[in-house]
Phi, psi and omega in degrees: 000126171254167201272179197294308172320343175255342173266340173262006153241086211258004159314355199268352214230312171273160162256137202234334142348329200233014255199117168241163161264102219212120176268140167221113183319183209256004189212002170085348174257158186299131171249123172304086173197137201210079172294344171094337200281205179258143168277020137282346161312299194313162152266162200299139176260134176295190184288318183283331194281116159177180202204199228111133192262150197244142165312154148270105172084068223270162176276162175296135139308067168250053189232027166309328131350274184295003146323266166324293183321321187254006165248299175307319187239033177255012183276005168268328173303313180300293167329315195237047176301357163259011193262325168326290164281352160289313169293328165311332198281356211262352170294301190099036175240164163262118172310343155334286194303015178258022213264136186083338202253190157265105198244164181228123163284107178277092209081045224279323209064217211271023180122302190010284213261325176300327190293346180275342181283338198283337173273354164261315195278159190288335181195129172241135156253133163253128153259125183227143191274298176334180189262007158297019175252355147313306197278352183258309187339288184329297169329290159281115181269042210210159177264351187242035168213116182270071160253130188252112176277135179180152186277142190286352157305333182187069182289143178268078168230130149333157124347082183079021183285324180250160152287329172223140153205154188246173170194096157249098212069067167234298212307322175283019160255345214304175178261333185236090176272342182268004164242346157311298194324301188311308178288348179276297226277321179274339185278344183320134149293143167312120216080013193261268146170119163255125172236145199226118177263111137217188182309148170270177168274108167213177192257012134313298160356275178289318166287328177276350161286327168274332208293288206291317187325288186306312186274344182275000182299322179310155145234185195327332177269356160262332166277013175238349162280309160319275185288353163295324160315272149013265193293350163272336167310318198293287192293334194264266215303007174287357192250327201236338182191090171300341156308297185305306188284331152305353188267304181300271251282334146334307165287338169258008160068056160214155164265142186263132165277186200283341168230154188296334183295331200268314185327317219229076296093260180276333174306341173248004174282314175310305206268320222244304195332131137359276157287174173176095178230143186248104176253082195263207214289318138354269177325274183284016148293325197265335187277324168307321162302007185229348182275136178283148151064046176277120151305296180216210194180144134252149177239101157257165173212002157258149347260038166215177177245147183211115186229151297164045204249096168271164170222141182296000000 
């Protein structure tokens, strides 16, 4: 467990170096100012009120989808706000088990999966490249949420700094995932746990993985155009001729949900990404063969892949 004096001097844990501060005022616009203190310094931020810290001198940004996606579409993630912990649960862990440590959401968005860690753990750092790490800065009113826009690929974390870190559904959009992977693995502590959600390979999958290849040419505004077409298509002949709409969405290797908001939603969370890589069991043994100092490991791939990594 670490004690208070380590959490309120998280320069041990961040690079604050490497590191701007971008404040947003009482009306939400940025104030261009970069004073440097510690967010353990501040006074506590109110809701309207807050700031997150940005890489400095950041890699190219091809996660403008997720972006769009966590400003524009997340009143279905909030409305269906029990779908969070369910997906936390696809670890096959308890937030119980954060209790005490230092944890990192690796592609965190707008919070989703961090906010659930917060109530045990001693520190969640979120990291997100998008501009959704605006909405978890927001979100969270606590000192003991650390939001960083930075790639998860060439995160400003110390050496062995945390204790736990997740990654859910992220690494298969990464633009490098075997160089992600390496970097979630070096911030590890010794004794620590890394857990990794992505897609499995079956052949749902794979058609929807050539699919986005093609769709990812759009851009966000067209691709919210796409699935807003798409998903009234779906949802309207499912009332008048269910064959046929079982049929799309089978082809686009999707399901219709219980409302057209959520339905247009993961289509375009499915569809839109850049990357869309299937990385299975194959894949991380051999990338796991290449990390120092693993203890053990698990691999599942039904009916998701959940991986597993302690490090000695």
């Amino acid at each position: 467990m670490t004690d208070n004096n380590t959490i309120m001097n998280f320069s041990d844990i961040v690079k604050l170096s490497e590191l701007e501060t971008i404040y947003f005022n009482s009306g939400c616009k940025p104030i261009e100012e970069d004073i440097g203190e510690k967010l353990s310094d501040r006074e506590p931020l109110n809701r309207r009120s807050f700031s997150y810290l940005r890489q400095l001198n950041m890699r190219d940004n091809y996660v403008d989808d997720f972006a769009f996606q966590w400003e524009h579409l997340t009143g279905a993630f909030r409305k269906y706000s029990g779908i969070h912990l369910e997906c936390f649960n696809r670890f096959g862990i308890s937030p119980d088990n954060m209790k005490g440590k230092i944890c990192l959401d690796a592609g965190s968005g707008e919070g989703r999966l961090a906010g659930i860690c917060l109530g045990q753990a001693d520190l969640v750092i979120g990291v997100e490249l998008s501009e959704a790490i605006v909405q978890a800065a927001n979100k969270f009113d606590t000192k003991k949420f650390i939001p960083i826009q930075a790639s998860i690929d060439s995160m400003p974390i110390h050496n062995e700094s945390v204790d736990f870190l997740f990654c859910w559904g992220v690494l298969h959009h990464s633009k490098y995932p075997h160089l992600s992977l390496k970097e979630m693995w070096r911030v590890l502590k010794p004794g620590g746990e890394l857990y990794i959600w992505v897609y499995a390979i079956t052949e749902f999958m794979l058609r929807r993985s050539l699919l986005s290849h093609h769709f990812s040419k759009f851009n966000v505004n067209e691709m919210y155009e796409i699935a807003d077409l798409l998903t009234d298509t779906a949802h309207l002949t499912k009332t008048t001729s269910l064959g046929f709409s079982n049929l799309l969405m089978d082809d686009l290797s999707f399901s219709i949900k219980t409302s057209k908001e959520f339905t247009r939603l993961l289509m375009f969370d499915g569809l839109g990404p850049d990357y869309h890589y299937l990385l299975g069991k194959n894949w991380f043994e051999h990338q796991i063969s290449k990390l120092s100092s693993v203890s053990s490991y698990d691999i599942q791939e039904v009916p998701w892949t959940v991986v597993r990594i302690t490090k000695t």
